[in-house]
Each structure stands twice: as structure tokens, then as C-alpha cells.
C-alpha positions as CSV (number, residue, x, y, z in Angstrom):
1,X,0.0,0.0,0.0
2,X,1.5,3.5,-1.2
3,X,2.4,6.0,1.9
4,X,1.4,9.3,2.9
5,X,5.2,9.9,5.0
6,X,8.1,7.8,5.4
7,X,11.4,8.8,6.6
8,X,12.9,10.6,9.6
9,X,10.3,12.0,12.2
10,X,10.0,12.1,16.2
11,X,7.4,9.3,17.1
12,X,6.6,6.8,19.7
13,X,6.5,3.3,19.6
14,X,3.2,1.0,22.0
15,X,5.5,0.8,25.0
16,X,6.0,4.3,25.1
17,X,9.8,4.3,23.8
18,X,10.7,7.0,21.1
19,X,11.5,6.5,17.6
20,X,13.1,8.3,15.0
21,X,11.9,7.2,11.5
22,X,7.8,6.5,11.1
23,X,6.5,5.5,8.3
24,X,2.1,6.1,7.5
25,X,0.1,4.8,5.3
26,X,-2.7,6.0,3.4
27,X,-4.9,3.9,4.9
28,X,-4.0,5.5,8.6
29,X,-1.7,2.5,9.6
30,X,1.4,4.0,11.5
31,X,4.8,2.3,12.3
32,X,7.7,4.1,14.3
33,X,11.0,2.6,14.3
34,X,14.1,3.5,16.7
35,X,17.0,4.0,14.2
36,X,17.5,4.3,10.4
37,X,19.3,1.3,10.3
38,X,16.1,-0.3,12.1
39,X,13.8,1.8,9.6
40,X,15.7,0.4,6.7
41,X,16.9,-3.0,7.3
42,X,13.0,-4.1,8.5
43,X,11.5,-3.0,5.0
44,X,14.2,-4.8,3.4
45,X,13.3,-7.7,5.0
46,X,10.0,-8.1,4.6
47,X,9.0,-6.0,7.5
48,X,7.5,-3.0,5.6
49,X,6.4,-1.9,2.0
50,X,8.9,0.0,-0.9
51,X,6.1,1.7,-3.3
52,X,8.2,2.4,-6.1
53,X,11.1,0.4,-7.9
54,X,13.5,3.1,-7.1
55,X,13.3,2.4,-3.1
56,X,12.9,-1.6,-3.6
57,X,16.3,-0.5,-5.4
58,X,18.0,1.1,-2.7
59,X,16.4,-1.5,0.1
60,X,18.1,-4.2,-1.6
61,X,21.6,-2.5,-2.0
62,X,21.8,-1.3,1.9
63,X,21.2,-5.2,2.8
64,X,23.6,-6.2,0.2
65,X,25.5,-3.6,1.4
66,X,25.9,-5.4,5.1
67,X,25.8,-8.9,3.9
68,X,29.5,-8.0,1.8
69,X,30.9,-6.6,4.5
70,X,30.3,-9.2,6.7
71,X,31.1,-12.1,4.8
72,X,35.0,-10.6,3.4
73,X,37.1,-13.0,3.4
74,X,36.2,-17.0,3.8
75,X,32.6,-16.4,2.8
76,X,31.3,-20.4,3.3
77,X,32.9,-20.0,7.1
78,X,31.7,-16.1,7.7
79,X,28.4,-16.9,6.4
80,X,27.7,-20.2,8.5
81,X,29.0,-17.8,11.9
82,X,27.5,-15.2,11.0
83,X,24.1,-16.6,10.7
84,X,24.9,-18.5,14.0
85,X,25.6,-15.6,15.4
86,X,22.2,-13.8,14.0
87,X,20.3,-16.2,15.6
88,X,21.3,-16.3,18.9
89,X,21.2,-12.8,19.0
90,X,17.4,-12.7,17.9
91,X,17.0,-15.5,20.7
92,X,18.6,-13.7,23.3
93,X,16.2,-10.7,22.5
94,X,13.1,-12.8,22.1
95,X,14.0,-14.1,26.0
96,X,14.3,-10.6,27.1
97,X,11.1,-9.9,25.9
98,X,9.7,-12.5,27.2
99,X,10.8,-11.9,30.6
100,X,9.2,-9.0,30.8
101,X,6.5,-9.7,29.9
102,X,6.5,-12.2,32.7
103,X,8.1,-9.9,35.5
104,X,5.8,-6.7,34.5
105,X,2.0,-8.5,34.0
106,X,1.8,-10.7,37.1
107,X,-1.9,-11.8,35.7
108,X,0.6,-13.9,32.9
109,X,3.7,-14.5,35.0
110,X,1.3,-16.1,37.3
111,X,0.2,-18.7,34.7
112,X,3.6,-21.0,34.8
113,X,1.9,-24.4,34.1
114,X,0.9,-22.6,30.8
115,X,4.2,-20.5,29.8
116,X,6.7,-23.1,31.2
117,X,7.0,-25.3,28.3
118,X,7.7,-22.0,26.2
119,X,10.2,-20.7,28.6
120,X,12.2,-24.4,28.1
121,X,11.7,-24.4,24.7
122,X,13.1,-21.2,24.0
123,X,16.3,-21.6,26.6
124,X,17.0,-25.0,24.9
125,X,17.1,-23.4,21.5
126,X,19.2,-20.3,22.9
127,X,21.3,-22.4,25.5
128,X,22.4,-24.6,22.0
129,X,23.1,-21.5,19.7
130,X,25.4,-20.1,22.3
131,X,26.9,-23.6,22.8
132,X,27.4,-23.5,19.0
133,X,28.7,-20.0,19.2
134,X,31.8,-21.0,21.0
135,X,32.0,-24.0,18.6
136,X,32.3,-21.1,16.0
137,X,34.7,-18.8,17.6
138,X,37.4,-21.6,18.9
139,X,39.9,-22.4,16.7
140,X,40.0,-26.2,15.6
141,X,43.7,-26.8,13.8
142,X,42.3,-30.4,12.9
143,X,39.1,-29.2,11.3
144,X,41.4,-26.6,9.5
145,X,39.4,-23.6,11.1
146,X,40.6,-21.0,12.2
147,X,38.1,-19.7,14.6
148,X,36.8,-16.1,14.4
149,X,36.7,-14.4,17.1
150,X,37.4,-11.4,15.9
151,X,34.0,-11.1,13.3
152,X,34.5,-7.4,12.8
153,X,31.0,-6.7,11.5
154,X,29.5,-9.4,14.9
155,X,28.6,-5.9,16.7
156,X,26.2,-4.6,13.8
157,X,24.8,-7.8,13.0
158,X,24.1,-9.1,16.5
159,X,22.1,-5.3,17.0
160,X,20.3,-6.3,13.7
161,X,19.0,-9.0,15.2
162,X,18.0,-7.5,18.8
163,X,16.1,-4.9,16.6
164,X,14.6,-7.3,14.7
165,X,13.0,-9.2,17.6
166,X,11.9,-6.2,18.7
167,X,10.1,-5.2,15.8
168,X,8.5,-7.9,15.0
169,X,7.3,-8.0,18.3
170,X,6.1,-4.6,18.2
171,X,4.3,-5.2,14.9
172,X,3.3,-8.8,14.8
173,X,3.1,-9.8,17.9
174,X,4.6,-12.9,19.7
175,X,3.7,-15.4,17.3
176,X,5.4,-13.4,14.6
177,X,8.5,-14.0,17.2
178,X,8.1,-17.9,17.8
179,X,7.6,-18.6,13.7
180,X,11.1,-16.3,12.9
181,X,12.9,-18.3,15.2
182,X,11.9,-21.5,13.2
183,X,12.9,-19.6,10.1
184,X,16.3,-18.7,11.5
185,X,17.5,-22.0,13.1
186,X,15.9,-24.3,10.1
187,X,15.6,-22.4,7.1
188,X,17.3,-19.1,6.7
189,X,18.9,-16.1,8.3
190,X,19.9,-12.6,6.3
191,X,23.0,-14.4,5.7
192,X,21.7,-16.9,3.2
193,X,22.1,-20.3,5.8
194,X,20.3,-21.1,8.3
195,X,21.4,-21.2,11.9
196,X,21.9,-24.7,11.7
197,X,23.2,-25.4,8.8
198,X,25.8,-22.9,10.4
199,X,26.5,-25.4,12.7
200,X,26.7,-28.2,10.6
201,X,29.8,-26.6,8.6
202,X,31.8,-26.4,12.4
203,X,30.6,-29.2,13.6
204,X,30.5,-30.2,17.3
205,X,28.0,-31.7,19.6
206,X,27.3,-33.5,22.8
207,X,26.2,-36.5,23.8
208,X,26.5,-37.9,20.7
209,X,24.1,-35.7,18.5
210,X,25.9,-33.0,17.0
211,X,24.7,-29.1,17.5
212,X,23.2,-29.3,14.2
213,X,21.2,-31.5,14.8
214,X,20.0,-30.6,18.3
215,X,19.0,-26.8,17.0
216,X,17.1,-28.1,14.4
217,X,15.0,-30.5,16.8
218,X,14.7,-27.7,19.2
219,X,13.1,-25.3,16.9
220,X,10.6,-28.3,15.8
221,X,9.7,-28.6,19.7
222,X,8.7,-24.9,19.8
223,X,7.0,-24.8,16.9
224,X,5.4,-27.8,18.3
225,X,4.1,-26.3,21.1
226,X,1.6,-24.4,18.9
227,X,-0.5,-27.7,19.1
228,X,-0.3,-27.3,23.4
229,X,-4.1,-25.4,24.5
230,X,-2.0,-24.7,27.4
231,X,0.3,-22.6,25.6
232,X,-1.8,-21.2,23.2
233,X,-4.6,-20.0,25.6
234,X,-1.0,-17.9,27.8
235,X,-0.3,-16.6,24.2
236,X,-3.2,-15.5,23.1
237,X,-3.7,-13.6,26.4
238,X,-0.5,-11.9,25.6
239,X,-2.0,-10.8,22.5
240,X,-5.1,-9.6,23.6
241,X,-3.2,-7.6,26.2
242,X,-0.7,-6.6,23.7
243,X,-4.1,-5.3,21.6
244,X,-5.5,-3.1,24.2
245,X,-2.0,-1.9,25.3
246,X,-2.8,-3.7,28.7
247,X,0.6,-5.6,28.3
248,X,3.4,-3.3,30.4
């Protein structure tokens, strides 16, 4: 849908926190953003609407833009930690999310029989990706990898994913949250592989099952959950909270 404004302008976000860049569109429908780079990088994924070739254009060339930086150098290795690394940073943000939510609405932190499964789910999933993490970043002379720990674009990319949880929990709610983290640890990241398939190209594991492997089945067990009334009847509280903007 064409806009009425997009672009830099003082605005404030649900939860009260201030933006810098809004976009409105004609039918009414307003979005506020914190940074540009937020602004940007969210409508080129997906997040928001170009409504002319010549900003599709320049959407697509400021993600291109980041991905080449990133991935200078050994691009097979830079890309499988750097989408390891995306992932566990939109984890890590989706958790602190969600422990607010729990900490500030005692009517849902009260609930634990119904948000506990979640809240295992999702410190699995992170608690493997950070595992995997170190997998990335220590050098293995044997495997012939060298081990990067020092990822010089790991700063940008790692706040690229913290806004990205954000926003998509600003603008699609918590659901929107749960299916992303599918889509990063089993199908793709901005990087081109998935989260585990980033794992798979280091290797590593415990207990016999390597990290690959475990991520992947962890994302399946959240997804899972979906089919849990428990679950779903804490969620959908959230959302009807989140509606009203009775969720602090």
C-alpha cells in the first residue's frame, strides 16, 4: 500500500519508547521505528512496503551492502557464523522480551503451568546456539578452522537481530516471534544459511548428536508447542493484552 510519509520523524512506539523514523500509510496505519538502520533494514526484509522500484532498489543495496561486509574473506565460514551468530542474537532478545513480559503482568507470569513449556523451549534453543557460538569462535587446527573471534561486522549484525525481535514483536506480535525463530535455526537467516546449517559446517555436539542437529530439533519442539491449549490460551492472552496496550 502507497504511503502518505516515510522517513525521519520524532514518534513513539506501543510501549512508550521513542523513535526516529515513522512511516504512515494511506490507509492511517502507522509504524515508528528507533534508528534508520532499524527503519531500513526491516523493510528490506520483509517488515515493511517499498512503493516504487527506485526504493525496492536502494532497500536491496543497503542489505547487500551489510551482507558483503560481513562475509570478506572466507565467505562459506563467515556466512555459517555469522548466521549463527544472527540467531542467537534474535533469541537472546526474544527471552528478554519474554521476561518482561513475565516480570511486569503478574496476571501472565502467574500462569507457569501454561508458559513453562515455552520458557524451556526457548532456553534450549538459545542455550544450543550459544553452545554453538563457541563451537564457532574456537579455533580447531584439525578441522582446518581457524576460529573467528574477531568477526569485525559481529557488533552490527548481533544489534540487527535484537532490533529485529523487537520489531517484529512490536508489529506482529509474539507469534510473529516464535515462527522467525523456526525460520532462522531451520531455514534461513539474512545471511543466506540457516542457523543450523551454520552449525553443521563447524561441527560439534554433545552427547552424541551433533549441534546441528540438536537446534534443528529444538526449533521443531517450539513450533510444536503451537498444538499445546496450554500454551496457546498464555499466548493469546498476551496478544489480547498486547491489543488493548494492557501488556506493560
Amino acid at each position: 500500500m502507497p504511503y502518505k510519509f516515510k522517513g525521519k520523524r520524532d514518534c513513539t512506539q506501543s510501549d512508550g519508547s521513542k523513535g526516529k523514523y515513522q512511516t504512515v500509510k494511506k490507509d492511517g496505519t502507522k509504524r515508528c521505528y528507533k534508528t534508520e538502520k532499524q527503519y531500513k533494514s526491516s523493510m528490506a526484509w520483509g517488515h515493511g512496503e517499498a512503493d516504487d522500484q527506485e526504493d525496492e532498489e536502494i532497500l536491496k543495496e543497503y542489505i547487500k551492502k551489510i551482507i558483503r561486509e560481513a562475509l570478506q574473506g572466507n565467505p562459506d565460514q563467515k556466512e555459517a557464523a555469522y548466521a549463527v551468530i544472527y540467531a542467537e542474537g534474535y533469541v537472546q532478545q526474544f527471552e528478554e522480551i519474554f521476561r518482561r513480559i513475565l516480570n511486569k503482568n503478574p496476571k501472565l507470569g502467574n500462569q507457569g503451568e501454561k508458559w513453562m513449556p515455552l520458557s524451556d523451549a526457548i532456553g534450549n534453543i538459545q542455550a544450543i546456539l550459544i553452545a554453538g557460538r563457541r563451537q564457532v569462535q574456537t579455533p580447531n587446527e584439525e578441522a582446518g578452522q581457524p576460529g573467528w573471534r574477531d568477526l569485525p561486522e559481529e557488533i552490527d549484525v548481533v544489534t540487527e537481530a535484537n532490533d529485529a525481535a523487537d520489531y517484529d514483536f512490536e508489529s506482529g506480535g509474539i507469534y510473529k516471534c516464535i515462527e522467525k525463530i523456526d525460520v532462522l535455526v531451520n531455514r534461513q537467516t539474512p545471511m543466506g544459511m540457516s542457523a543450523a546449517e551454520g552449525l553443521g559446517v563447524f561441527g560439534g555436539g554433545g552427547g552424541g548428536v551433533s549441534f546441528q542437529d540438536t537446534a534443528a530439533g529444538d526449533a521443531r519442539a517450539l513450533i510444536a508447542l503451537m498444538d499445546n491449549d496450554n500454551v496457546l490460551s498464555w499466548l493469546d492472552e498476551v496478544e489480547t493484552m498486547k491489543r488493548y496496550g494492557e501488556l506493560k
